[in-house]
GUROSE-443240 format. One record per residue: residue number from 1; y, z, x of N, C-alpha, C in turn. Coordinates in steps of 0.1 Angstrom, whole numbers. Atoms other than C-alpha are relative to their C-alpha. Last residue first. Example, Ala and Ser with C-alpha at 12.3 -4.5 7.8 and 13.67 -1.06 7.14 Angstrom:
2
R/2/-11/0/-9/-11/71/137/11/8/-8
R/1/-12/0/9/-45/78/123/12/0/9
END
This chain:
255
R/255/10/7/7/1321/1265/1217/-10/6/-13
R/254/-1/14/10/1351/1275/1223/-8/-1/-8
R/253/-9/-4/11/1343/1291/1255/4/-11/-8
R/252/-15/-1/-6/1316/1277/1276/9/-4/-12
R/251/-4/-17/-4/1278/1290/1267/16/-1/1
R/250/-2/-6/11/1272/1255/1247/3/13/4
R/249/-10/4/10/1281/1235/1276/-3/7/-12
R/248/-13/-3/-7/1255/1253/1298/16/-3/-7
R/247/0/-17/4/1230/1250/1274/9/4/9
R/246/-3/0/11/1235/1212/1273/0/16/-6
R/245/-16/1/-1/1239/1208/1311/2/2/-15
R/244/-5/-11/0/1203/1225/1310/14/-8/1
R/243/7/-12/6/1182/1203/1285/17/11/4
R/242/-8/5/10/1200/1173/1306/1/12/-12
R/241/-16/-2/-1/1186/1184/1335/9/-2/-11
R/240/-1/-14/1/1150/1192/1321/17/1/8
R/239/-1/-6/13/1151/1156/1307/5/17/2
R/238/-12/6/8/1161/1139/1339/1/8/-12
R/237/-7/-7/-8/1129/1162/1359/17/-6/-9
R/236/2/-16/9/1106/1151/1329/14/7/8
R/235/-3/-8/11/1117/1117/1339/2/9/-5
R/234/-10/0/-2/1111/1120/1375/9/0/-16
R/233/-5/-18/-4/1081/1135/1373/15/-6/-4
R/232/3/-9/11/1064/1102/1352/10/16/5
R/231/-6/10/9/1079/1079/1379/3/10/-10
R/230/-15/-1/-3/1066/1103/1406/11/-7/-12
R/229/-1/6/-14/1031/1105/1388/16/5/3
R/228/-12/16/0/1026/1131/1368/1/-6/10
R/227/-17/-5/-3/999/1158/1376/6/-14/-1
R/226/-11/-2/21/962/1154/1354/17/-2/9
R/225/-1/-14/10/941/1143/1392/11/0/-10
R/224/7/-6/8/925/1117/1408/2/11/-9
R/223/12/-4/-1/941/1120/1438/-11/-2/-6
R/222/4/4/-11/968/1097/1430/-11/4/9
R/221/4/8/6/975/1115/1403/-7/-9/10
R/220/-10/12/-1/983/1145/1424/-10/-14/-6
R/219/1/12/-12/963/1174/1419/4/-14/-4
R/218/-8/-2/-12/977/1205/1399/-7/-10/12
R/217/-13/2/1/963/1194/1365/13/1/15
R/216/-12/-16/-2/931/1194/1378/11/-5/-4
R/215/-12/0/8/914/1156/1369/8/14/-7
R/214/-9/10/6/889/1154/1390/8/7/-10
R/213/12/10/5/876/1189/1406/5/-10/-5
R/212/-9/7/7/903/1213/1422/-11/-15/2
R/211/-20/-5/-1/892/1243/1437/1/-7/-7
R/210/3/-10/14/851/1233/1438/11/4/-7
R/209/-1/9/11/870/1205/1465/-9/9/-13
R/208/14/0/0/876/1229/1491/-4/-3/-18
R/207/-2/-17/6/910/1221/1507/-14/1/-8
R/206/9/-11/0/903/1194/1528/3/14/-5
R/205/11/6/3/918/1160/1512/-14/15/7
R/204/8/1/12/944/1181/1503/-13/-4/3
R/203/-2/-8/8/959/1192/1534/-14/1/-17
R/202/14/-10/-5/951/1163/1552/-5/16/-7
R/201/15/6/5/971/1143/1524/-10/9/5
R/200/2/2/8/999/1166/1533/-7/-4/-8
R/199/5/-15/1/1003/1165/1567/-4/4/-14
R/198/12/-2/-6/1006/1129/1561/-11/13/2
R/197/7/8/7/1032/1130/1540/-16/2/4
R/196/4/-6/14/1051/1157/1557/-11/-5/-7
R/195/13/-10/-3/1047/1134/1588/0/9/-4
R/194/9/5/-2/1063/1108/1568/-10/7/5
R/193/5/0/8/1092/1132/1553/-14/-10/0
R/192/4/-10/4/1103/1139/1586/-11/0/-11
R/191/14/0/-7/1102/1104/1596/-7/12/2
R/190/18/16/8/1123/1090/1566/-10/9/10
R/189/7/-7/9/1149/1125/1578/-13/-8/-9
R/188/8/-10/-6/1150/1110/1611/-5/4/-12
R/187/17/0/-8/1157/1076/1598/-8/11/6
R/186/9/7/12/1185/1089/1568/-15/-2/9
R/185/8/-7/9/1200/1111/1594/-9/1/-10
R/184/-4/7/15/1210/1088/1621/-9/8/-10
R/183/-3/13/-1/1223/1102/1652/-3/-6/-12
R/182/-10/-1/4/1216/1139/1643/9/-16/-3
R/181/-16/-2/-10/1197/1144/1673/10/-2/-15
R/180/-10/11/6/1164/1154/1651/12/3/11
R/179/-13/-4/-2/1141/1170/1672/12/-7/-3
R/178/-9/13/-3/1104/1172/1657/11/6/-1
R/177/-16/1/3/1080/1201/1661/6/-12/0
R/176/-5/-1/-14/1043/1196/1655/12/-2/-2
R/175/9/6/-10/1025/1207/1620/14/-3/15
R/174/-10/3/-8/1024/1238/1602/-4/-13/13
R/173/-2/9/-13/997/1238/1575/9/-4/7
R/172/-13/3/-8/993/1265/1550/-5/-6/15
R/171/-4/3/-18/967/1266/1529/7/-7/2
R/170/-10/5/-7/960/1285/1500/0/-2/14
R/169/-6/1/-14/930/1296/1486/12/-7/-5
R/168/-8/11/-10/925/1310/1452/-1/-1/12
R/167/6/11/-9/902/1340/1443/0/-14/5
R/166/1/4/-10/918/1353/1414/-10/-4/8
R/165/11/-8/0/939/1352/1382/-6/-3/15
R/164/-3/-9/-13/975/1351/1388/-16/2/-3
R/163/17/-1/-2/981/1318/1363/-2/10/16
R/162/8/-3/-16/1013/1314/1351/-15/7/2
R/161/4/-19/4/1013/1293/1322/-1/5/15
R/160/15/-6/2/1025/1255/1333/-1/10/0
R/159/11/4/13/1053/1232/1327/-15/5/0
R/158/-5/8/12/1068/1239/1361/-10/-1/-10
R/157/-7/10/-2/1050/1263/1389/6/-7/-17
R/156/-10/2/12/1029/1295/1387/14/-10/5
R/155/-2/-10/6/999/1303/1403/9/0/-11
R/154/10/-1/13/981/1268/1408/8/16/-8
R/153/-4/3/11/1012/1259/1427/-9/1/-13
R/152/-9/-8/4/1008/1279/1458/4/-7/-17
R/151/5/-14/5/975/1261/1464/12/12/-11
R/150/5/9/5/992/1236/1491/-10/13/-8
R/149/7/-10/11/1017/1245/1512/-8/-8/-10
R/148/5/4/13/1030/1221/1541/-10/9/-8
R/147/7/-17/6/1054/1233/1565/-6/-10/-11
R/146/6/5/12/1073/1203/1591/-12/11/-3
R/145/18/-1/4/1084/1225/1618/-2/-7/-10
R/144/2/-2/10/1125/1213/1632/-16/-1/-1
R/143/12/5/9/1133/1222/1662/1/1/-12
R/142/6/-8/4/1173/1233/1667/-13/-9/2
R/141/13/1/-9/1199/1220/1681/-11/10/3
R/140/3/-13/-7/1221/1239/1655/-6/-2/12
R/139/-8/-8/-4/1239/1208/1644/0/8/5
R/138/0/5/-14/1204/1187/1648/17/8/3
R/137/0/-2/-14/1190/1212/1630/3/-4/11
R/136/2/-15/-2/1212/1215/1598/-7/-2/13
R/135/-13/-1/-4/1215/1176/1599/2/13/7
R/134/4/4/-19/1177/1173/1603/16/-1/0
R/133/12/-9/-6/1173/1199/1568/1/-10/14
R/132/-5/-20/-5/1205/1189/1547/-13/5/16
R/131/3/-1/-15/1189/1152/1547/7/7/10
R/130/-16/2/1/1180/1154/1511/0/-2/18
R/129/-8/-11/-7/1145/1143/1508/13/-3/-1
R/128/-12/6/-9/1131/1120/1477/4/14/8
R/127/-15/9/8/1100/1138/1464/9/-3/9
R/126/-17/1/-6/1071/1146/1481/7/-11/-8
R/125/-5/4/-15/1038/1149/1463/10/-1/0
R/124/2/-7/-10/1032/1176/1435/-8/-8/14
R/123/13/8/-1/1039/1153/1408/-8/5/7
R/122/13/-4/11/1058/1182/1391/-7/-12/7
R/121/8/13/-4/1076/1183/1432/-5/7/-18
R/120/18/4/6/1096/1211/1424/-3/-10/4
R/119/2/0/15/1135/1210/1435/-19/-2/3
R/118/-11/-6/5/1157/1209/1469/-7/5/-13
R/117/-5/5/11/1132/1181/1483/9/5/-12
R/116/-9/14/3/1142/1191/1515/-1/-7/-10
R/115/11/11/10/1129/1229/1509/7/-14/2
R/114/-8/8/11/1146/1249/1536/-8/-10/-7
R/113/9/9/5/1135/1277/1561/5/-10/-13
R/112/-5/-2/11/1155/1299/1587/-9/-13/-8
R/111/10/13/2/1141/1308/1622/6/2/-18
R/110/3/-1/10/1171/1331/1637/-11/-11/-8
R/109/12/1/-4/1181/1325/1674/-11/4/-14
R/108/5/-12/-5/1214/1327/1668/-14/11/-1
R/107/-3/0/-15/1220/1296/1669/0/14/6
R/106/9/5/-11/1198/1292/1642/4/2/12
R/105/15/-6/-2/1214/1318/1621/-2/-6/10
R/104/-7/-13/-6/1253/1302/1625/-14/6/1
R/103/1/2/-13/1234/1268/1616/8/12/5
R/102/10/-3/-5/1222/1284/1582/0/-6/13
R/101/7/-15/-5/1256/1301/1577/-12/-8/6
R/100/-12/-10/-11/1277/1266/1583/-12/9/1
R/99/3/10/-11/1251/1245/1555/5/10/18
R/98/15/-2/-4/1249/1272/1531/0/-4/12
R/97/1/-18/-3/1292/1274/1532/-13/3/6
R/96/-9/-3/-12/1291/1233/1526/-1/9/11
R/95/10/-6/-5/1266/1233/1497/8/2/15
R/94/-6/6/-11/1293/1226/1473/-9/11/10
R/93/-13/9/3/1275/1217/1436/10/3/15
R/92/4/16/2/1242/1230/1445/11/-14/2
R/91/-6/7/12/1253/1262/1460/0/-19/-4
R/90/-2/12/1/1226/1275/1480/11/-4/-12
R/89/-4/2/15/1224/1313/1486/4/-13/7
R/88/-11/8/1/1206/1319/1524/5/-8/-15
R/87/1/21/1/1184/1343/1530/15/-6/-6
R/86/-11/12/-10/1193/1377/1549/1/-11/-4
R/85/3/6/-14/1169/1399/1537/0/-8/2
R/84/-3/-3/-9/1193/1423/1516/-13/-3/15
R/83/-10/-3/-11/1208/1398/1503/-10/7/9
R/82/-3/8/-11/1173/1386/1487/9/-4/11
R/81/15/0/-11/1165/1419/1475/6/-13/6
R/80/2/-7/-10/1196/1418/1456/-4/3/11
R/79/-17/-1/-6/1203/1391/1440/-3/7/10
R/78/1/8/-13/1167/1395/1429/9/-4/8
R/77/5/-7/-12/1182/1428/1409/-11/-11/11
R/76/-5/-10/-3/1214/1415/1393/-17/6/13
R/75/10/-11/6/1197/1380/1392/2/16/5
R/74/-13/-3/9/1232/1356/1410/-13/12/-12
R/73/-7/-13/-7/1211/1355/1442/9/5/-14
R/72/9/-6/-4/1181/1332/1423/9/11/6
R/71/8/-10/9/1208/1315/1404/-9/6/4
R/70/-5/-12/-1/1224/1304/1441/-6/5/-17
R/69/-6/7/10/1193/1280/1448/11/13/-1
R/68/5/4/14/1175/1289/1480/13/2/-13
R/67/-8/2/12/1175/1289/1516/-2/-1/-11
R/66/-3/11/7/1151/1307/1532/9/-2/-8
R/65/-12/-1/11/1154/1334/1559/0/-15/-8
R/64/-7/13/5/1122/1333/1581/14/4/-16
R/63/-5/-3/15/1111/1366/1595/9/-13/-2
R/62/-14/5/2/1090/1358/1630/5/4/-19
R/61/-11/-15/-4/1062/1380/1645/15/-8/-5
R/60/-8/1/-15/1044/1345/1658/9/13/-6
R/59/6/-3/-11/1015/1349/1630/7/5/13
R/58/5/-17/3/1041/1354/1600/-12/5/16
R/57/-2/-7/-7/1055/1321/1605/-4/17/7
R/56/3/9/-12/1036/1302/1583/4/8/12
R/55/12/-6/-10/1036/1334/1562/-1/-10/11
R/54/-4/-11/-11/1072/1323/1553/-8/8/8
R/53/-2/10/-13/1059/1295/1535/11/9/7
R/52/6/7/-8/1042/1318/1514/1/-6/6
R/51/12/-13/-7/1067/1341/1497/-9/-7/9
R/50/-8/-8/-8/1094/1309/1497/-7/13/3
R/49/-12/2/-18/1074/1290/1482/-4/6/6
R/48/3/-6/-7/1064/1309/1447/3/-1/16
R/47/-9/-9/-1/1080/1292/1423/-1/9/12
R/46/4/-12/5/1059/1261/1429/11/11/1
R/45/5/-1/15/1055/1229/1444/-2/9/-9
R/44/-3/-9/6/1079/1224/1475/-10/-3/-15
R/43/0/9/12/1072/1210/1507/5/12/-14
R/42/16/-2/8/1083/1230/1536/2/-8/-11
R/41/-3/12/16/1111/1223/1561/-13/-3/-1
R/40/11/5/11/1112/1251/1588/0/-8/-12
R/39/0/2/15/1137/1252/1609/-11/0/-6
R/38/8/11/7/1140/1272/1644/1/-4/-14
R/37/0/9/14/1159/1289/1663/-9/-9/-3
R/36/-4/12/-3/1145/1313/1698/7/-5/-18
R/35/-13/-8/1/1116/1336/1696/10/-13/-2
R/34/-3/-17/3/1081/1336/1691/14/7/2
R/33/-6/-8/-9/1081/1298/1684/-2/15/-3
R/32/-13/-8/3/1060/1285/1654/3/9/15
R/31/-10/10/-3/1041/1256/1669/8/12/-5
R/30/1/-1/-12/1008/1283/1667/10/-10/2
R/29/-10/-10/-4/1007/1280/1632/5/10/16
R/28/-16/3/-4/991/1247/1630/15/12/4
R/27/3/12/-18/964/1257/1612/16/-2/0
R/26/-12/1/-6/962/1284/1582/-5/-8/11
R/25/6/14/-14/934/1286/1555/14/-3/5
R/24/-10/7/-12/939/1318/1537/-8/-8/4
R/23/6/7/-17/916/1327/1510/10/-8/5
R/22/-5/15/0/931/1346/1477/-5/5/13
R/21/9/8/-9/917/1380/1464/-2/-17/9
R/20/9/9/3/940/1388/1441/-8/-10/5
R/19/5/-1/15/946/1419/1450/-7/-11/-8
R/18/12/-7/-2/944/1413/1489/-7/1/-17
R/17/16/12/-7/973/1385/1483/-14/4/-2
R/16/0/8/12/993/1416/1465/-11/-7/4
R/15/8/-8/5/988/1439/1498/-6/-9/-17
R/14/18/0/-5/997/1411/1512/-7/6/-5
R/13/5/11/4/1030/1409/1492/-15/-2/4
R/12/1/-1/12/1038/1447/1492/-4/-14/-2
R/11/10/-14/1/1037/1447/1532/-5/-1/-18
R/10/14/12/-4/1059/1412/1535/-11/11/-5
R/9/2/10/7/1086/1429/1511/-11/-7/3
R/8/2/-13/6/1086/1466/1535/-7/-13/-9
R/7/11/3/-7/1090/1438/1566/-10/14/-15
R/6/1/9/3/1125/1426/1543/-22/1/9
R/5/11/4/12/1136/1454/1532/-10/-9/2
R/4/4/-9/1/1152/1473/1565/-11/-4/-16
R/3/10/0/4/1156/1445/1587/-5/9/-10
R/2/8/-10/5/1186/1447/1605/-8/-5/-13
R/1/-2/-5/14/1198/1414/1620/-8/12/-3
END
């Protein structure tokens, strides 16, 4: 694929990173292939992602195409930037089309990346997966990287101000490939989201505890910390759908 925005997009984001002074802590990024398909399935707590779980790759010389929601392609000018580097528009309601392109990437040797919990984490641990992400690789015969971000949510995520002030870390932790066959998708994708889990706690439990002192709003209840539990997320997450099927029914004619 031509490239002409997409290494111009990494350049303008570091240079950003540099601005606000943020501390990398990366491990694990040495499982990203230097050539070849691959998946990446990252956790998800924040709007931001998809700029940073794309550095995982960033060591091995690779451009990750992530999938993502189609209102993000339907924004006359994010629309655009995100055609024109290559990611992949999700339609929530017939995901079919996503599914096809992102095994047509992998097989052609493309590393493409996908959130399995499709949506925020507000408790900011893993939410239920879908099991789009070991279908997708075991059609493409693909590795899949379990990606876990952690940091990316103090900037700006759900029900909170964004926050760009600086000297954050973030770290990104890629951990060892698994090869879904496809055979049963519910148990591969349980054992995805187990050594997410895992990867996950280690994550937290060393990121550098002056960062996020008891009761941060961005550390998991279960840490010790202000963020909803799953119970509590799951609510807010029913409410903020309901919110939008009711502003969507008041936009359509008639009304």
């Amino acid at each position: 694929m031509r490239d002409l925005t997409y290494p111009s997009v990494i350049l303008a984001a570091k240079t950003g990173f540099r601005l606000l002074g943020q501390r990398f802590v990366m491990t694990g990024t040495e499982h990203v292939p230097r050539s070849g398909g691959v998946l990446l399935a990252c956790n998800h707590i924040g709007y931001v992602d998809f700029v940073y779980g794309g550095l995982a790759a960033n060591p091995s010389g690779r451009l990750v195409r992530f999938m993502a929601k189609r209102e993000i392609f339907d924004h006359p000018v994010g629309g655009a930037v995100m055609r024109s580097m290559h990611h992949i528009e999700v339609d929530r309601g017939e995901g079919l089309a996503s599914f096809h392109t992102a095994v047509d990437y992998l097989r052609a040797g493309e590393a493409v990346g996908i959130f399995p919990e499709a949506t925020i984490s507000r408790a900011m641990v893993l939410k239920e997966f879908k099991t789009g992400a070991v279908r997708i690789a075991a059609a493409a015969g693909v590795p899949v990287l379990p990606v876990i971000l952690w940091g990316t949510q103090r900037m700006l995520t759900k029900d909170h101000p964004r926050d760009l002030s600086r000297g954050k870390t973030i770290a990104i932790r890629v951990g060892e490939p698994l090869h879904p066959t496809g055979a049963d998708p519910v148990a591969e994708t349980a054992e995805l989201k187990s050594v997410m889990a895992g990867l996950l706690d280690e994550t937290i439990r060393s990121y550098p505890a002056a960062e996020q002192p008891p009761g941060s709003w961005w550390l998991p209840a279960s840490y010790g910390g202000g963020a909803p539990t799953l119970e509590e997320a799951a609510r807010l997450d029913s409410e903020e759908r309901r919110r939008r099927a009711e502003r969507k029914a008041q936009k359509q004619p008639g009304r």
